[in-house]
N, C-alpha and C positions, 0 to 999 in steps of 0.2 A: 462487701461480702455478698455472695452470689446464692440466691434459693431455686430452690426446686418446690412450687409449690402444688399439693398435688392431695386426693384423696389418700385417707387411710384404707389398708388392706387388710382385711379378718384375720391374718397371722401375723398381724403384727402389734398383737393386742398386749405383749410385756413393754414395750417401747412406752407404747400410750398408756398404761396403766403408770410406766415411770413418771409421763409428762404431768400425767394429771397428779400425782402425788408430789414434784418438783411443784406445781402450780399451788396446791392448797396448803402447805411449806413453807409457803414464800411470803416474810410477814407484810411485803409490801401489796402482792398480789390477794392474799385468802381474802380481801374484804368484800373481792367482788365473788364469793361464790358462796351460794346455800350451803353446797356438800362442805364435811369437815373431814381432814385430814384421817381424824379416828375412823370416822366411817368409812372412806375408803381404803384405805389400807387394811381393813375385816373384810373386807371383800374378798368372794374365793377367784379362782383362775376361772371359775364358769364366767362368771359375772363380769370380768375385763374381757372374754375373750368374746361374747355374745355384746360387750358395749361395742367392740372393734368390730365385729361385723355390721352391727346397726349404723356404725358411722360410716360405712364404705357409701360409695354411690345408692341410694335408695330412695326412693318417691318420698318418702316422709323427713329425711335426714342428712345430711353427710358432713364428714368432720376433714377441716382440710388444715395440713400441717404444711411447717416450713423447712423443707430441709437442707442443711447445711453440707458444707462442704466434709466427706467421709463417714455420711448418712447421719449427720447428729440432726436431732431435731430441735430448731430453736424457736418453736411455738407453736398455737392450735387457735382454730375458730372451728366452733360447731354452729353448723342452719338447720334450724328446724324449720318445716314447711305448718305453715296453721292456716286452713284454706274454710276451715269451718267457724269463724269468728266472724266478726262487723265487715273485715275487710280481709279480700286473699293474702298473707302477706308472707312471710318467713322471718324466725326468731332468730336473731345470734346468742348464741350462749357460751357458755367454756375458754372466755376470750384468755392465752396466756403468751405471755414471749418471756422467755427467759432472760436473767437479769443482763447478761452477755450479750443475748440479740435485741435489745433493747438499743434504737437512737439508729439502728442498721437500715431501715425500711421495712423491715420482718411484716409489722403488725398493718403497716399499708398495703403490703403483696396479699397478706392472708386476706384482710376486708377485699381485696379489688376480688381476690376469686371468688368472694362468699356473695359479693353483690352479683357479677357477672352469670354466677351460677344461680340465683334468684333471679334475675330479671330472665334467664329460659328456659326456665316453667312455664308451662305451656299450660298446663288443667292441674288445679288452678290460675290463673295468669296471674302474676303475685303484683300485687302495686303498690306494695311499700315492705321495706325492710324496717322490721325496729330492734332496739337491744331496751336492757335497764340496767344505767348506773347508779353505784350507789351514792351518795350524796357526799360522804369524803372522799373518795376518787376525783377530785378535780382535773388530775392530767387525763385522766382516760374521759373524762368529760370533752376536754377541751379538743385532745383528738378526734373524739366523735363529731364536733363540732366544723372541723377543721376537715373531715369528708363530707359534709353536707348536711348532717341528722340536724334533728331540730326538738327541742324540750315539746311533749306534747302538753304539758301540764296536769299528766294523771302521775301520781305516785302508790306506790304500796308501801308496806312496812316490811321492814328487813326480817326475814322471817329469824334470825340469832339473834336477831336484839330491834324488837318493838318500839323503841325510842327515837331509834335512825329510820330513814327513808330511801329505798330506791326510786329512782324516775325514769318513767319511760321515753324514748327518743326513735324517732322516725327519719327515716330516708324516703321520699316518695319517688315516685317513677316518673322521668321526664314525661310530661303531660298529662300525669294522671291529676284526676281530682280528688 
């Protein structure tokens, strides 16, 4: 199956309001996200149509989807840029592919744009990408592993449930230190 993968556009904030509601839905999917289904679905049309714009192309953000053959969209990667931390680097967050584009390449194409789109940043020059998985996510583990990230050895607590851990994971920049 063939994607299109490509920034979102500010009017196309019902789409991605759909994704991210499919995503946090999804009992195999919601473990990897803070937001809960209740909460976003209370959310008004301001509040998805202003997320859709903050994901388009922007200095600080963009959310890049995968879209399918007769515009369906079969998943999302948001990067956030975090250039005021220990190290320039960019966050992935919102990672989803739907249960359907799952085993397709979907969630490969989405990461290769998110990295390629991090590494040309220019101010700040970003030199490493990281995500956080949650510690029962193993396959999303092991794919992260399987593009190169690497456990850094900090964790936090899962902000729904204090008992489990996410872990942080790093992609560095060829040559950086």
């Amino acid at each position: 199956m063939g994607y299109v993968i490509r920034a979102v556009r500010a009017d196309e904030w019902e789409q991605l309001k759909e994704l991210r509601l499919a995503a946090l839905a999804d009992p195999v999917a919601r473990v990897a996200f803070n937001e809960t289904l209740e909460g976003a679905a209370g959310q008004t049309d301001v509040f998805w149509r202003e997320r859709a714009a903050r994901g388009g192309v922007d200095a600080g953000a963009i959310t890049f989807i995968g879209e399918a053959g007769g515009g369906s969209w079969g998943g999302m990667v948001v990067v956030l840029v975090e250039g005021d931390g220990e190290v320039p680097q960019t966050h992935l967050v919102g990672v989803y592919v739907r249960p359907e584009h799952r085993g397709t390449g979907l969630a490969q194409e989405l990461f290769g744009a998110a990295i390629r789109w991090s590494w040309g940043i220019t101010e700040p020059v970003v030199e490493r990408v990281r995500l956080w998985v949650h510690e029962a996510n193993g396959q999303a583990e092991a794919f992260y592993r399987r593009l190169g990230f690497v456990a850094t050895g900090r964790t936090l607590a899962d902000p729904k449930n204090a008992a489990a851990v996410e872990r942080e994971m790093v992609l560095g920049r060829a040559g950086a230190s």
